[in-house]
N, C-alpha and C positions, 0 to 999 in steps of 0.2 A: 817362842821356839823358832818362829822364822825367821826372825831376826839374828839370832843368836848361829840360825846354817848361814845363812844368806853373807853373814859377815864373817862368816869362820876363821874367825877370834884362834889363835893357836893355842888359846889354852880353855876353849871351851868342852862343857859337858856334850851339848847337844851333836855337833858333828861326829862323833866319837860313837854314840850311841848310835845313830842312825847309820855309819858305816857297820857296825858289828849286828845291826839287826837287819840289814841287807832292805834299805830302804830306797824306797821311788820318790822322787820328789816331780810334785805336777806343777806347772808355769804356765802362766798366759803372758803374752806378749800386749802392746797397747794398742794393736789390729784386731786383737779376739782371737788370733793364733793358739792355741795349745799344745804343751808337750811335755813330754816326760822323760827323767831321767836318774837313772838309778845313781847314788851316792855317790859308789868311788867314780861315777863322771862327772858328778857334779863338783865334789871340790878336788881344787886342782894345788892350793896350796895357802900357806898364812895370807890370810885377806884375800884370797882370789877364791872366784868360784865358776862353774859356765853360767850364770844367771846372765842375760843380755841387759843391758841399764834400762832398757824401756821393757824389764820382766819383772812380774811379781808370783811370790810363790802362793800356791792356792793349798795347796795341802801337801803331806806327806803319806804316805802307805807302805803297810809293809804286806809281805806275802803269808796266805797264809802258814802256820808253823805246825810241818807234820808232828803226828803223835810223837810222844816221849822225846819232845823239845825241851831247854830250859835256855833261860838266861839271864844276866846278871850284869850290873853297871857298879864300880864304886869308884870315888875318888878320896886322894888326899889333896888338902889345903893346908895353909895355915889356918886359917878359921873356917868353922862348920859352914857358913851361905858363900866362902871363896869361890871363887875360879879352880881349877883344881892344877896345884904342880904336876901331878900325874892322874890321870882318868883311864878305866879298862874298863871295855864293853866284852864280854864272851858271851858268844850263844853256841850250843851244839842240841846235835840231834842225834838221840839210839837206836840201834837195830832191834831188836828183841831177846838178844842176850846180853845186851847192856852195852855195846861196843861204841864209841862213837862214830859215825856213820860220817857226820858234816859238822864242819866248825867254823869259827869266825872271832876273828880277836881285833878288837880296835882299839889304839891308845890315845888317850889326849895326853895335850903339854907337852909337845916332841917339839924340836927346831921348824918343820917343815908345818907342823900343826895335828889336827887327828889325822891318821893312817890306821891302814889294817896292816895287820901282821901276818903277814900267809904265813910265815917260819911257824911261828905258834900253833898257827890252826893247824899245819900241815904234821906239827908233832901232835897233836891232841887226839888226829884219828887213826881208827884202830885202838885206841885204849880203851880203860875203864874206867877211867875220869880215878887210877888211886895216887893217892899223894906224891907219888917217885914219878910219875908221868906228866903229870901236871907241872910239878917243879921244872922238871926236863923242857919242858913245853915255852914256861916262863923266861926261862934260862935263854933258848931261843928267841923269842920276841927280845928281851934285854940287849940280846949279841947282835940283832939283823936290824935295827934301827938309830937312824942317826937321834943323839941323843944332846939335846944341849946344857951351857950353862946359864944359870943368870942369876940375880940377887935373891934369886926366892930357893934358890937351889940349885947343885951342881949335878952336871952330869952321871958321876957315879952315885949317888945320893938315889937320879932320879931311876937310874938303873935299879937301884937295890927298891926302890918303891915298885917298880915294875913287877920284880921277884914276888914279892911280898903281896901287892896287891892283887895280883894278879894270880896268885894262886889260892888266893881267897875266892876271887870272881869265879874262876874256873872250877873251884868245888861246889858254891853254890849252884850255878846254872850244871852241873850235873846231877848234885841231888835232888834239882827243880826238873829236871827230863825225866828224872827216876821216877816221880813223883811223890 
């Protein structure tokens, strides 16, 4: 897992995840310095991260997740243990009448590498996680990010996987808040 942030690989699982679950990543320097810093400061883009060269990563954490939380991670590959041509992290949180209160969308397998999708989140709250909102939501993350091509798949390919996965993610991590 730490290798996996620390190198953030543009088409990895893990960065992906840890940006949509709004994680801390803790560092020591080779002084015995310590420090922390939350995901989207810590990567900065394909193969770059703020890690110092004389830094290693000690743990990650995340915060805890109010009541009637959920969330959800999937990716497609070509094959089941791949890398994923596209990867979605959703996580949101409900009010008490089921509304989404707080969201969080991260994509792997983009040009620039994982990213959040604030377009996404920002359409997800205020609903009720039903299928025409969601779609609407994915629709946005698909339109607000740079999206590449290469031999494992083209851009509109990786678009219409965004759609499609992504509105699978986004139903489960709200039927996982619902409980």
């Amino acid at each position: 897992i730490g290798g996996s942030i620390c190198w953030n690989y543009v088409a990895s699982c893990i960065p992906a995840v840890v940006l949509g679950l709004n994680g801390t990543l803790h560092l020591a320097m080779s002084d015995g310095t310590k420090r922390e810093l939350a995901a989207a400061e810590f990567i900065l883009g394909p193969f770059e991260t703020a890690r110092a060269d004389d830094e290693i990563l000690l743990s990650i954490s995340w915060p805890k997740a109010p009541a009637k939380t959920g969330s959800a991670y999937k990716k497609w590959g070509l094959v089941t243990d791949a890398l994923p041509v596209v990867g979605l992290c959703v996580s949101v949180s409900l009010d008490n009448g089921g509304r989404c209160e707080t969201a969080r969308v991260a994509v792997a397998g983009l040009s620039r590498g994982a990213q959040l999708a604030p377009a996404g989140a920002a359409a997800l709250i205020g609903t009720h996680g039903n299928e025409a909102s969601i779609a609407s939501a994915m629709e946005s993350v698909a339109a607000s990010l740079e999206v590449r091509s290469d031999r494992w798949a083209d851009a509109d390919y990786r678009r219409q996987l965004i759609r499609s996965i992504g509105a699978d993610v986004a139903a489960t991590a709200f039927r996982r808040a619902r409980g």
